[in-house]
ROKOL-871738 format. One record per residue: x, y, z of N, C-alpha, C in turn; residue in one letter. Coordinates in pm, whole numbers, padded with zeros to 5 digits, always signed. Example, Ala and Ser with C-alpha at 12.3 -4.5 7.8 and 13.67 -1.06 7.14 Angstrom:
# residues 2
+01319-00569+00780+01230-00450+00780+01320-00330+00780A;+01285-00225+00708+01367-00106+00714+01290+00003+00787S;
END
This chain:
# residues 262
+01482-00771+02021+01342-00733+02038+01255-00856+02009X;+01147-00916+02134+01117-01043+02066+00963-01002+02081X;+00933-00900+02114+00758-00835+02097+00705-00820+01994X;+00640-00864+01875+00603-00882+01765+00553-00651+01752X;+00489-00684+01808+00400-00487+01816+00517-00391+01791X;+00605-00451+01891+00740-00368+01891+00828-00374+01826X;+00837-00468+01735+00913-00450+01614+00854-00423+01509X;+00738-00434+01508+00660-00366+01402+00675-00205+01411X;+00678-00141+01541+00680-00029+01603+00817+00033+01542X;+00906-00072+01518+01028-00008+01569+01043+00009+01383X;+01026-00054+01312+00990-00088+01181+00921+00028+01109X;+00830+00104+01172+00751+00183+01130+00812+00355+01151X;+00904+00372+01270+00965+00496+01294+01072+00497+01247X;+01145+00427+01192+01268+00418+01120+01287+00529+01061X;+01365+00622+01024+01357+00722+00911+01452+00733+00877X;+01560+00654+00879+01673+00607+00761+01635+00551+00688X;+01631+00552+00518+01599+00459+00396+01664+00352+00419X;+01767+00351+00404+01838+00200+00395+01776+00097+00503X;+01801+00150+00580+01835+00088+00716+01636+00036+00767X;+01546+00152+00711+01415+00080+00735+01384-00036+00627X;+01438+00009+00532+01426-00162+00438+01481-00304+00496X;+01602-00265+00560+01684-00402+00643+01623-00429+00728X;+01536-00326+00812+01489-00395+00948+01342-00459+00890X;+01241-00400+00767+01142-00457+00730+01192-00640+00709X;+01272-00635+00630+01314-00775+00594+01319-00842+00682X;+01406-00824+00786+01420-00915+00926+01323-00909+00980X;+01255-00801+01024+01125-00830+01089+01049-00932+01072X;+01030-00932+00934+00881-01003+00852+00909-01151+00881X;+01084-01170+00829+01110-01310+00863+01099-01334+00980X;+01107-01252+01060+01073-01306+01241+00974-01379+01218X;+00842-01263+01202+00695-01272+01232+00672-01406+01198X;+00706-01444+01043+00662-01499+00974+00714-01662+01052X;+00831-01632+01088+00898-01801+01130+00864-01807+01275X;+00717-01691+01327+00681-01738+01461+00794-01714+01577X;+00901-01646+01584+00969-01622+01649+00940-01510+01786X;+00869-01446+01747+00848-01354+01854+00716-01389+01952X;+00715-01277+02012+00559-01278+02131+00477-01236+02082X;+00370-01246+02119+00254-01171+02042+00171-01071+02129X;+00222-01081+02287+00164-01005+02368+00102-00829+02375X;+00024-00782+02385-00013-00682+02365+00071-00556+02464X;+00114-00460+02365+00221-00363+02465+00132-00197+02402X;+00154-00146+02545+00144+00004+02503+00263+00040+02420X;+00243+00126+02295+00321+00188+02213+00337+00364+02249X;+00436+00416+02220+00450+00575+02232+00348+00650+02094X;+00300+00736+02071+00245+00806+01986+00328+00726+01850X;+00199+00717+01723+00254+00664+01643+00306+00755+01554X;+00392+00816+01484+00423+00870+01371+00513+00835+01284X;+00485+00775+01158+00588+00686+01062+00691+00790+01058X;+00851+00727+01025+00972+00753+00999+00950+00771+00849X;+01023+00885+00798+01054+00889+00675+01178+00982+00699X;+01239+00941+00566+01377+01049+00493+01329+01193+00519X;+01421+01319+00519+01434+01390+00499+01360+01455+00332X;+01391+01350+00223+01308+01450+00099+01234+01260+00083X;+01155+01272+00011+01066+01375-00045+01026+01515-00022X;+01018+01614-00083+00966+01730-00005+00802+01691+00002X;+00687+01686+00069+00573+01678+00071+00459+01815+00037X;+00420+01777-00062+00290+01920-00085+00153+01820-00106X;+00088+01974-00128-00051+01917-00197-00066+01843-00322X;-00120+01787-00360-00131+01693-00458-00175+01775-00555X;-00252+01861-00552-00277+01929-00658-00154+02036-00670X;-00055+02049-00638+00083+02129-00675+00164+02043-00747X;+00143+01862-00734+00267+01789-00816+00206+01832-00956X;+00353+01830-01027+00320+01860-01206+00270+01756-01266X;+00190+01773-01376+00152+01635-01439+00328+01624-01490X;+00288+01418-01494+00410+01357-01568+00374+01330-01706X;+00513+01350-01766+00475+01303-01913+00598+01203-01964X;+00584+01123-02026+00690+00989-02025+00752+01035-02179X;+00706+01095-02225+00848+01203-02335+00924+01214-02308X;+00933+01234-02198+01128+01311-02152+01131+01229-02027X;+01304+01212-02017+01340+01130-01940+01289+01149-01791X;+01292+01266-01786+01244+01355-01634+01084+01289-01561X;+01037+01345-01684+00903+01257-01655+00907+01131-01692X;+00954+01047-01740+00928+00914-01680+00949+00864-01564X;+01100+00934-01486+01187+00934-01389+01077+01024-01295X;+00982+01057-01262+00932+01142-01180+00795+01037-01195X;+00755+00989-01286+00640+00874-01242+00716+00757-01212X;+00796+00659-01223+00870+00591-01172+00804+00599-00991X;+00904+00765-00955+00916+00773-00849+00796+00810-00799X;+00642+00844-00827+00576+00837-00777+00515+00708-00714X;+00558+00635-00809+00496+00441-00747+00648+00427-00690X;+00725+00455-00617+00811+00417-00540+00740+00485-00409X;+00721+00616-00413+00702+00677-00282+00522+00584-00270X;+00452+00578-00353+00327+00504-00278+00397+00350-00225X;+00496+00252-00284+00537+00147-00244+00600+00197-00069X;+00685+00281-00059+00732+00327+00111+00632+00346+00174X;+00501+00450+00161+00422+00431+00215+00372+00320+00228X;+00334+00216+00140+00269+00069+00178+00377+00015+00288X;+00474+00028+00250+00549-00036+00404+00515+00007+00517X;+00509+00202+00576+00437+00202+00678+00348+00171+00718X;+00202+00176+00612+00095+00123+00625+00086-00051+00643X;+00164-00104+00617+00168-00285+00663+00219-00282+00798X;+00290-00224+00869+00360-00162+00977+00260-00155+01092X;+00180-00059+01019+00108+00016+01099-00008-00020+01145X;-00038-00133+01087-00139-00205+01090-00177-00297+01215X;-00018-00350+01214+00010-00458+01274+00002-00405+01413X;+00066-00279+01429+00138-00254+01563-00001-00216+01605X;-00092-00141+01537-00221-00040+01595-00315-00123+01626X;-00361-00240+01567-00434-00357+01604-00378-00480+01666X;-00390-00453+01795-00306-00547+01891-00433-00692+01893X;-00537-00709+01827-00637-00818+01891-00711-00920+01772X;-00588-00891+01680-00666-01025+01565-00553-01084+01545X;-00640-01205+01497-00559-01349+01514-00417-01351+01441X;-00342-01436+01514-00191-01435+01480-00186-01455+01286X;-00248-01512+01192-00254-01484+01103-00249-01384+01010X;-00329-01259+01080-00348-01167+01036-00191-01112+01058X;-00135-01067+01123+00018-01006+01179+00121-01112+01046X;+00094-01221+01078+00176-01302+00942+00150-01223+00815X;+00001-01227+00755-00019-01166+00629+00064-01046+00572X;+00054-00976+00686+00069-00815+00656+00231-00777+00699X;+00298-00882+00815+00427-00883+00729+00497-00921+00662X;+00423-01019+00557+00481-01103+00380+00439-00961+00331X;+00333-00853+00350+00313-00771+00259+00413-00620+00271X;+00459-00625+00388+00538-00506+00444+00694-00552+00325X;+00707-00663+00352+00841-00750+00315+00832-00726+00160X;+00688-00772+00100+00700-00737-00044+00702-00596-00070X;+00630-00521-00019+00623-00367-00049+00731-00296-00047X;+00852-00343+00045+00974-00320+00039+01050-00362-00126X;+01008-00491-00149+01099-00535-00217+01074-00420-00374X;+00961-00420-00384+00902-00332-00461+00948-00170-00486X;+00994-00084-00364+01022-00048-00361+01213-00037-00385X;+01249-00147-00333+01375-00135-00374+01392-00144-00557X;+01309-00213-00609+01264-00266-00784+01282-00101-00818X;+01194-00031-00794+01162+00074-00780+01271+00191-00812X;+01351+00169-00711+01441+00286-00642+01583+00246-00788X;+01562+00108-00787+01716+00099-00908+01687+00120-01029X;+01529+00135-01078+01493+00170-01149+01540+00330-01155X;+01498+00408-01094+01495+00559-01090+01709+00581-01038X;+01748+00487-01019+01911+00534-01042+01927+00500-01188X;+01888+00361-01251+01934+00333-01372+01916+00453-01467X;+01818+00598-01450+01834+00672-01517+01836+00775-01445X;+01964+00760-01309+02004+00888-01303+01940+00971-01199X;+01821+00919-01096+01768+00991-01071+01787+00895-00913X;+01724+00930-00823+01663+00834-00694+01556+00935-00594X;+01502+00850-00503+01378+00848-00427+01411+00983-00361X;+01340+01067-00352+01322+01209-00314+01395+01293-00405X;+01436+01272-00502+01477+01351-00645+01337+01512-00687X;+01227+01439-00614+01037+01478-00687+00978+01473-00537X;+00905+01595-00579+00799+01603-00490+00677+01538-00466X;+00626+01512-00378+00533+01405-00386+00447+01415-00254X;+00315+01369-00266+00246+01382-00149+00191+01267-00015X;+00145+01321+00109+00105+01241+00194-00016+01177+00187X;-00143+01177+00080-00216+01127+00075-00280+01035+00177X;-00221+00926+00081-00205+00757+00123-00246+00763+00288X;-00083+00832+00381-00072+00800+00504-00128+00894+00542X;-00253+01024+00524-00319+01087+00579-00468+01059+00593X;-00474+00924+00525-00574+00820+00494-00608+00691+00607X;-00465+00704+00635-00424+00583+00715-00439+00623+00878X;-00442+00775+00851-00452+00834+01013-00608+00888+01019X;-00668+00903+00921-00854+00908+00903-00874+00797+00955X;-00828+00688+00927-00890+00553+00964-00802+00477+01118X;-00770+00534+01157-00692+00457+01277-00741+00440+01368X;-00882+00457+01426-00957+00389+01525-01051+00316+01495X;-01006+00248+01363-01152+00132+01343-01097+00054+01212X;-01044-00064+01265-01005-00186+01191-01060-00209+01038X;-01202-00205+01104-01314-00248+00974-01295-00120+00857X;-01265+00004+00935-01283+00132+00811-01117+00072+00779X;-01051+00058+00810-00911+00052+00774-00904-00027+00654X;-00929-00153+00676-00942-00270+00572-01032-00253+00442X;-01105-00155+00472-01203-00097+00313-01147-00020+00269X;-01111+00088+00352-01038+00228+00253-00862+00240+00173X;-00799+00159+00306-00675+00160+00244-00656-00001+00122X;-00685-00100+00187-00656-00206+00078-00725-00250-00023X;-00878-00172-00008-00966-00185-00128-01030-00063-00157X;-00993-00010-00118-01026+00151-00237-00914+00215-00256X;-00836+00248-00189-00699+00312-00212-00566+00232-00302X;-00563+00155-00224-00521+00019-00305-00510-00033-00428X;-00635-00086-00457-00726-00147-00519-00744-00084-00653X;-00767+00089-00577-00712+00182-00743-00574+00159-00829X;-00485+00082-00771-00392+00089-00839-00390-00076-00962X;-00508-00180-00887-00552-00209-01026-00592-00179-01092X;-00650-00080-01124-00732-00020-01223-00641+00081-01301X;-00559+00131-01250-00479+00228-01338-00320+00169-01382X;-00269+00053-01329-00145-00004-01341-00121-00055-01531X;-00224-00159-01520-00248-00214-01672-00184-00052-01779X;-00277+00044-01759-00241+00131-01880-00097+00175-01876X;-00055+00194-01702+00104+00264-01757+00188+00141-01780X;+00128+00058-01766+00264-00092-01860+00268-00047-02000X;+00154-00068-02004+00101+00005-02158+00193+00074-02236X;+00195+00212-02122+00285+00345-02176+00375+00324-02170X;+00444+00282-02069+00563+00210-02089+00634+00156-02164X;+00567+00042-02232+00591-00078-02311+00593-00019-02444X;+00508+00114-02475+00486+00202-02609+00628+00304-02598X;+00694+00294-02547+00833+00373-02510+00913+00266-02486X;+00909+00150-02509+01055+00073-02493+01114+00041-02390X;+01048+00124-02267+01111+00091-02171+01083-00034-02054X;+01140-00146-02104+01116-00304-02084+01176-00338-01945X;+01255-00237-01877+01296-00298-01759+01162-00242-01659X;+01179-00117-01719+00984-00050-01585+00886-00165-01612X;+00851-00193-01715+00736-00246-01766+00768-00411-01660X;+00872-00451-01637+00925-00528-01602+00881-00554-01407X;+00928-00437-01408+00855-00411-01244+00781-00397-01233X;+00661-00312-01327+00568-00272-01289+00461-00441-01276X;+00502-00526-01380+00413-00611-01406+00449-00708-01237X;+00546-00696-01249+00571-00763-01050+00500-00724-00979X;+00484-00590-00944+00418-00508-00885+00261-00533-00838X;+00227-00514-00992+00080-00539-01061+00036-00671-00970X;+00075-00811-01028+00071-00956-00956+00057-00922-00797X;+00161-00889-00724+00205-00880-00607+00076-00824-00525X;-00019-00676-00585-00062-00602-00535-00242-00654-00551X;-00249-00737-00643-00371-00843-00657-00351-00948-00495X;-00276-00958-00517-00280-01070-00353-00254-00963-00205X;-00199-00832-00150-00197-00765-00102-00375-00770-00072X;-00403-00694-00165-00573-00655-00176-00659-00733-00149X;-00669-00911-00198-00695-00962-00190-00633-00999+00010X;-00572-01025+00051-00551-00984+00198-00659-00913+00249X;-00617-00810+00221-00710-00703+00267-00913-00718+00274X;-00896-00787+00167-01040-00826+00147-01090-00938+00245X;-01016-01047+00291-01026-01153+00322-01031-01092+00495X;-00942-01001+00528-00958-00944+00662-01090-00881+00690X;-01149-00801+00617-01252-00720+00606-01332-00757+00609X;-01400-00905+00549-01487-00973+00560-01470-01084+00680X;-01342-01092+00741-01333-01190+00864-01404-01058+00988X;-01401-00932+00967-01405-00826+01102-01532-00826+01085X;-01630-00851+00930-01725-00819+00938-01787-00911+00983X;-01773-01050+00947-01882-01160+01035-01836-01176+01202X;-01737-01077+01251-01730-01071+01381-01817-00989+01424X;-01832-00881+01371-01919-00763+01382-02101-00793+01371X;-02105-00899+01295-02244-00973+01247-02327-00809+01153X;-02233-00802+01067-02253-00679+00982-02232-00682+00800X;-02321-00706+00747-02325-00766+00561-02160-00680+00503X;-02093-00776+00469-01975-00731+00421-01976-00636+00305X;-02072-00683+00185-02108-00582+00071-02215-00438+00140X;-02275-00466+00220-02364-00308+00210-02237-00253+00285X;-02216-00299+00398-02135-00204+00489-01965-00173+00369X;-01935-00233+00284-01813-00185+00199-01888-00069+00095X;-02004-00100+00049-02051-00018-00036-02097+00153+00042X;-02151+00120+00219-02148+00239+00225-02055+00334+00250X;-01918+00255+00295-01795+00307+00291-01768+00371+00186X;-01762+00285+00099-01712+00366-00027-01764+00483-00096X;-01872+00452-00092-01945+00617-00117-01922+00721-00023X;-01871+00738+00101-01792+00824+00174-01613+00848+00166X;-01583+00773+00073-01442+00724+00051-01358+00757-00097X;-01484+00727-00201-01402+00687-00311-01335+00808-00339X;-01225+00790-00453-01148+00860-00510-01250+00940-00589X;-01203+01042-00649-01300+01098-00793-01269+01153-00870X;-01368+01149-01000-01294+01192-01076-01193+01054-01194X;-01210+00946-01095-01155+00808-01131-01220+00708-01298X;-01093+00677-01347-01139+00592-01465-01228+00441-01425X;-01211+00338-01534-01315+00261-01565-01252+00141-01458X;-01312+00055-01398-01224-00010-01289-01190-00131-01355X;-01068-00221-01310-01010-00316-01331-01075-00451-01299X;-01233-00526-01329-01294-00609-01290-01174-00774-01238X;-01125-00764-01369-01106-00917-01362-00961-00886-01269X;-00929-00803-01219-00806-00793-01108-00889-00797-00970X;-00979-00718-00961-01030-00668-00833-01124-00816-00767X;-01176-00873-00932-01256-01025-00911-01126-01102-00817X;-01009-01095-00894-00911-01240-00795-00845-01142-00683X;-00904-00994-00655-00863-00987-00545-00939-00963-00426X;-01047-01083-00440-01160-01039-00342-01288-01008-00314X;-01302-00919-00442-01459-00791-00457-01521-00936-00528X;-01679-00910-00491-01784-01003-00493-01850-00920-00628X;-01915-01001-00717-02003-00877-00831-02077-00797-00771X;-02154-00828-00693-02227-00693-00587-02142-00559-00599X;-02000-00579-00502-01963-00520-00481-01863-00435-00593X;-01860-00507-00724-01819-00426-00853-01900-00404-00961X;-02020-00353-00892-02090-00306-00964-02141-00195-00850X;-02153-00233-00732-02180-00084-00647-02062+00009-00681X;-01949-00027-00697-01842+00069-00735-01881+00148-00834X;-01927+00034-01009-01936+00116-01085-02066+00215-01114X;-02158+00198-01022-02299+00227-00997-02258+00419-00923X;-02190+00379-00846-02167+00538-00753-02016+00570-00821X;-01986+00554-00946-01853+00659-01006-01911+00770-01052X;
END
């Protein structure tokens, strides 16, 4: 396959576990070593590949976790595994659905498909080392029902998923190292802090795209993110992560319109 779209394509319907992690890897190294075409191709209807379990519900049906018992640690574990699979479709999906920005952009986002994988694999040996693995827990579509709100417009894409959706996970990562680290458990704390790093430069991506669509658009990058977000944000949300969200992008304007409309 030497169509860059189409292996992104092919990358994204996968719904064998194993086997979509192997083809993310090779892919990315394609992209990345310039190997393929970049030509624009009609794709078939998009719908990401996944496994058989997770079972998927409402979000308000998952149980709270509690890191007392092994179960619940092993069931939050696997909740930042299943958001890491989703980030792989969503780097995927990106690529293949926006056939018309610059060959850079397609590079970025498959170093980030490639890491989100790797993350996820961190992830997944984590949740065997105690016994458990990926679709063990129920868990929801959120994320990628987010990703299909936003699929006819680049600019909404690049605000909602890599800096508000995203972006939340600087803000809440720091404390479960925390919890973690207050339970001993030094190999999570271990990933998570990979994770953490990894997902500051992801975002930071994301930011750097968002503001390239917007001076194409000849449209103020902070009002037009700020009025997004007030149609967008999460709620209900804690205190935000400044000095993460600062190196990944957000302007003070724009982290303080955040904390202005919580």
């Amino acid at each position: 396959m030497n169509n860059l779209f189409e292996l992104a394509y092919d990358c994204l319907v996968e719904s064998r576990l194993e086997i979509k992690l192997e083809k993310t890897v090779t892919a990315a190294n394609c992209i990345l070593g310039e190997t393929v075409g970049t030509s624009a191709v009609i794709l078939p209807v998009i719908v990401p590949g996944r496994p058989p379990q997770p079972e998927l519900i409402a979000p308000q049906r998952l149980p709270a976790r509690k890191l007392s018992s092994l179960e619940g640690r092993a069931a939050m574990i696997h909740s930042f595994a299943h958001i890491e699979f989703n980030a792989v479709n969503l780097a995927w999906d990106i690529i293949c659905r926006f056939q018309s920005m610059p060959s850079q952009f397609y590079r970025d986002w498959a170093q980030v498909a490639a890491e989100e994988a790797s993350h996820f694999n961190l992830l997944q040996q984590r949740l065997q080392a105690l016994g458990f693995a990926y679709g063990d827990f129920p868990a929801h579509n959120g994320l990628w029902q987010m990703a299909e709100d936003t699929a006819h417009d680049i600019l909404l894409r690049l605000a909602v998923v890599p800096r508000i959706l995203e972006a939340r996970g600087l803000d809440v990562t720091p404390d479960l190292i925390n919890r973690f680290n207050e339970i001993g458990d030094m190999e999570t704390v271990s990933v998570l802090e990979t994770i953490y790093q990894d997902e500051i430069g992801h975002v930071k991506i994301g930011s750097h795209w968002f503001n390239h669509v917007c001076r194409e658009r000849k449209v103020k990058p902070e009002q037009t993110f700020r009025d997004i977000f007030r149609d967008y944000a999460p709620r209900g949300t804690s205190r935000i992560n400044r000095e993460a969200r600062s190196r990944a992008g957000f302007s003070l304007t724009e982290l303080d319109a955040i904390c202005n409309q919580r």
